[in-house]
N, C-alpha and C positions, 0 to 999 in steps of 0.2 A: 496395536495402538489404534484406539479409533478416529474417525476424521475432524471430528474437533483438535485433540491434542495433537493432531499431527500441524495442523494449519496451527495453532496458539503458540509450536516452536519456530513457526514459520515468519510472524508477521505478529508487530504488540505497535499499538497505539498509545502514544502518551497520552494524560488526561484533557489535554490540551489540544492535540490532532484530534480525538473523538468527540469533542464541544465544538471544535470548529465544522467535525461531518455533520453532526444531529442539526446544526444553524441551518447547513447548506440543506440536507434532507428538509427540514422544515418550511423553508421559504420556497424553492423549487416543486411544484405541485405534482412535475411530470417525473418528479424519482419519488415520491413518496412509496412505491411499492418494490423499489430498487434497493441494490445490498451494493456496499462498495465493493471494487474489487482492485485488488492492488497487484499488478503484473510487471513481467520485463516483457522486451521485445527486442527485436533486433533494430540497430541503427543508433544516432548518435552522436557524439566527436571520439566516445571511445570505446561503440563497436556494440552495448548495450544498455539499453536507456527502460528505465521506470515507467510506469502509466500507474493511473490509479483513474477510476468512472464509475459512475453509477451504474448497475449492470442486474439483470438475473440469472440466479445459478443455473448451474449448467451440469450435465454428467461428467464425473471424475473431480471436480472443484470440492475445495476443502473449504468449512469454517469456523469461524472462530468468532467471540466476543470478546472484544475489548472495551471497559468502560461502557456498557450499554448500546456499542456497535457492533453490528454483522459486518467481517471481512471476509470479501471471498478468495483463493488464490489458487489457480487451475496449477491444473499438473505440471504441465511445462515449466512454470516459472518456480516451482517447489523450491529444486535445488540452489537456484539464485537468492531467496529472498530467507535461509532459513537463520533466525535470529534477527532479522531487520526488524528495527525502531522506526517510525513514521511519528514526527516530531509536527506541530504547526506552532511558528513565529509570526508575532502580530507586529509588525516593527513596517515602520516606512521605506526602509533601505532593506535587500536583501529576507523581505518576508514572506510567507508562506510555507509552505508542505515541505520538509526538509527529511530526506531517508538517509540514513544510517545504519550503512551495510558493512557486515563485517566478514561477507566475502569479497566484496569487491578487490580486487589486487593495485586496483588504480581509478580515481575516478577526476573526473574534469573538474575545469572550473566552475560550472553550471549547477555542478549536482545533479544532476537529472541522465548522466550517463555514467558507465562505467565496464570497469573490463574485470572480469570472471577469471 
């Protein structure tokens, strides 16, 4: 499988999360040659928490496009993020960048952590 499709089972941007990256790319001058990159990391309230930043690839990083966005997602977080949705909510209460992980076994109230 080559690295495209491997990252595309990995990581999918709704039409909606990738119009809200292209704004941020757009207005921000210092990522315009940056590619997102959507990651886990260790820590949390439940032990593994998400990141996503403007970044350049790296050796072993996979990518993908969604909607006219470059995602990048390194090796280590493969296993964690494969089938995650990355949703963005423009809402007053409770908006922004919402992941939708369907390995997660448990995840907080925050969204932004979860346990594996």
């Amino acid at each position: 499988m080559n690295e495209s499709l491997q990252a595309e089972a990995m990581v999918t941007l709704t039409p909606s999360a990738a119009d809200h990256v292209k704004e941020l790319l757009a207005n921000e001058k210092d990522n315009a040659a940056r590619t997102l990159r959507v990651y886990v990391e260790g820590g949390g309230c439940s032990g593994l928490q998400y990141g996503m930043v403007f970044d350049e690839k790296r050796d072993g990083d996979l990518v993908t496009d969604c909607h006219g966005v470059s995602v990048l997602v390194d090796s280590l977080s493969l296993n964690y993020l494969r089938g995650t949705i990355v949703d963005f909510v423009d809402s007053l209460s409770g908006g922004g960048f919402k992941i939708s992980n369907p390995n997660a076994r448990q995840s907080c109230g925050c969204g932004k952590s979860f346990e594996a």
